[in-house]
C-alpha positions as CSV (number, residue, x, y, z in Angstrom):
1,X,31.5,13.8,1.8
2,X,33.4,12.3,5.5
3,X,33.6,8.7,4.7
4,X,32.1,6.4,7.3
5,X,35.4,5.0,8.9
6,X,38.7,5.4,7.5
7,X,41.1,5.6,10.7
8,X,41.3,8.9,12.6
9,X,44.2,9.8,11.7
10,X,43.9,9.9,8.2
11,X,40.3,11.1,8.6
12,X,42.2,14.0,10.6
13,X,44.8,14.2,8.1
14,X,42.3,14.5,5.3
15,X,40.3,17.5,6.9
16,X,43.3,19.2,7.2
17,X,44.1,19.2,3.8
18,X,40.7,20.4,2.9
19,X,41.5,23.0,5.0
20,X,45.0,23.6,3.8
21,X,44.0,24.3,0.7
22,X,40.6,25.8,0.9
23,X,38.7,24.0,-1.9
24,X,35.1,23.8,-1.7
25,X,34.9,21.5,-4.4
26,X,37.0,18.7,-3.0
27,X,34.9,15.1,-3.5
28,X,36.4,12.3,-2.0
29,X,34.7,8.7,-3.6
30,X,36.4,6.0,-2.0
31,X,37.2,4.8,1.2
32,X,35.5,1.9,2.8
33,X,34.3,1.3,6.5
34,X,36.6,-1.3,8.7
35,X,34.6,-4.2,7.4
36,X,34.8,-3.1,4.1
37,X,31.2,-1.5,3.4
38,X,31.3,1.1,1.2
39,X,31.7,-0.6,-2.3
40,X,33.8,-3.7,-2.3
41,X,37.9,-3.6,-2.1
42,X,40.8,-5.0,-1.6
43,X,42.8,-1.6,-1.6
44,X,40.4,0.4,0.3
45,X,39.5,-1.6,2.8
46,X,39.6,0.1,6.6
47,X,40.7,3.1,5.5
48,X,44.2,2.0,3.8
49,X,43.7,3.7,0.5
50,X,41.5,6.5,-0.7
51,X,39.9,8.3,-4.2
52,X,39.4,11.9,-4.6
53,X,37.9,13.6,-7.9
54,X,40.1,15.5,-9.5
55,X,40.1,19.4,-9.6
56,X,38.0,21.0,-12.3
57,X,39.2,24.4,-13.8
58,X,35.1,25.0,-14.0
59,X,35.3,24.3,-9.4
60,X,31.9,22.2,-9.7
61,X,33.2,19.1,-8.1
62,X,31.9,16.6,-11.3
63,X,33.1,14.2,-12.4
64,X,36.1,14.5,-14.7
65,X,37.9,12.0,-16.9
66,X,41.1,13.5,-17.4
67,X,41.7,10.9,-20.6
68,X,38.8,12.1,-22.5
69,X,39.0,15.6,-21.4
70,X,42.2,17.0,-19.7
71,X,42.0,21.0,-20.0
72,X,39.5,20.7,-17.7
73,X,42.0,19.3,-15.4
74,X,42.7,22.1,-13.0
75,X,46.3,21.3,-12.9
76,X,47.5,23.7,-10.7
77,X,44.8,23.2,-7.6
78,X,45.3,19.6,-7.9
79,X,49.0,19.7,-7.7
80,X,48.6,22.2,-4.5
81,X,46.5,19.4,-3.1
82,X,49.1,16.7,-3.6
83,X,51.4,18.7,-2.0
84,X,48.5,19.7,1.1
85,X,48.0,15.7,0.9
86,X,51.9,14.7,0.9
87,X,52.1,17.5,3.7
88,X,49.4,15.3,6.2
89,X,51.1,11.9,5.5
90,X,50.1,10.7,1.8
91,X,53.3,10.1,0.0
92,X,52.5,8.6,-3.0
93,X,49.3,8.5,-5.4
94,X,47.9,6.8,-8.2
95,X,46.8,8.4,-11.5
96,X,46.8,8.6,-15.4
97,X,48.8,10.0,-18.3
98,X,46.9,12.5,-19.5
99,X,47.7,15.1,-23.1
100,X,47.7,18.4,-23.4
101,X,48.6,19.5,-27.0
102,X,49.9,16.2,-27.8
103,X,52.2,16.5,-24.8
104,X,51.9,13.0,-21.8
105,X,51.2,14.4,-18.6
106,X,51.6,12.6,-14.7
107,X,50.4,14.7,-12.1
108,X,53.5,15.1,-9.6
109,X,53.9,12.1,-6.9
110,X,51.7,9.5,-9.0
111,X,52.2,6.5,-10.6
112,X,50.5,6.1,-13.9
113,X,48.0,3.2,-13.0
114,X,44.7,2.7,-15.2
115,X,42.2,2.6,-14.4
116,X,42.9,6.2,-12.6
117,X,41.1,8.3,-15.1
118,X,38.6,9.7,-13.0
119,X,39.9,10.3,-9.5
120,X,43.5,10.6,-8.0
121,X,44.0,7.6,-5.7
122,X,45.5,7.9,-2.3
123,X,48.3,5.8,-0.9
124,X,51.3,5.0,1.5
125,X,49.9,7.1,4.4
126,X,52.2,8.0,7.0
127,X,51.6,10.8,9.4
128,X,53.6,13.9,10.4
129,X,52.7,14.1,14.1
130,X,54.3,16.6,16.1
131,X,55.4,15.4,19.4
């Protein structure tokens, strides 16, 4: 699961919100290494950017595409982890509109951006050190 190289502090910062929240089911897919091994990038590279599964209600950590089938969106977890994740330094986040009895959906802090379907992305990292 701990991605090869991704900067120490947002390696820190991301092992803190695992531990914020206390999910054992918490996948993260996508970050690359400083030369940009991993899968290629342009968003990802060293570490800048990151993609996390999202939250199943049925806590398996599989794969979920919240277009074809939102109610297993665990809404509630995932929006904890946002805020665990905009508590460490991630402000911002890329996802999808997703419905729920015909109703559009955008998890809180994200930007719709296909193609987002299948894992909340990571971005604008800036960390809350304490001095």
């Amino acid at each position: 699961m701990i991605a090869l190289w991704n900067g120490k502090s947002k390696m820190n910062n991301n092992l803190n919100v695992i531990t914020e929240v206390g999910y054992k089911d918490i996948v993260m897919v996508g970050f690359t290494s400083k030369d940009n091994h991993g899968f290629p990038s342009t968003t990802h590279i060293n570490g800048k950017h990151g993609d996390f599964r999202y939250l199943r209600t049925d806590k398996t950590g599989g794969k979920l595409d919240i277009s074809k089938n939102p109610t297993d969106l665990d809404v509630t977890r995932k929006e904890k982890r946002i805020d665990a994740f905009k508590k460490f330094g991630w402000r911002k986040f890329y996802s999808v509109y997703y419905k729920i009895n015909k109703k559009s959906k955008l998890l809180k802090l994200s930007n719709d951006m296909p193609p987002h379907h299948h894992h909340l992305h990571t971005r604008l990292f800036k960390p809350n050190f304490k001095k």
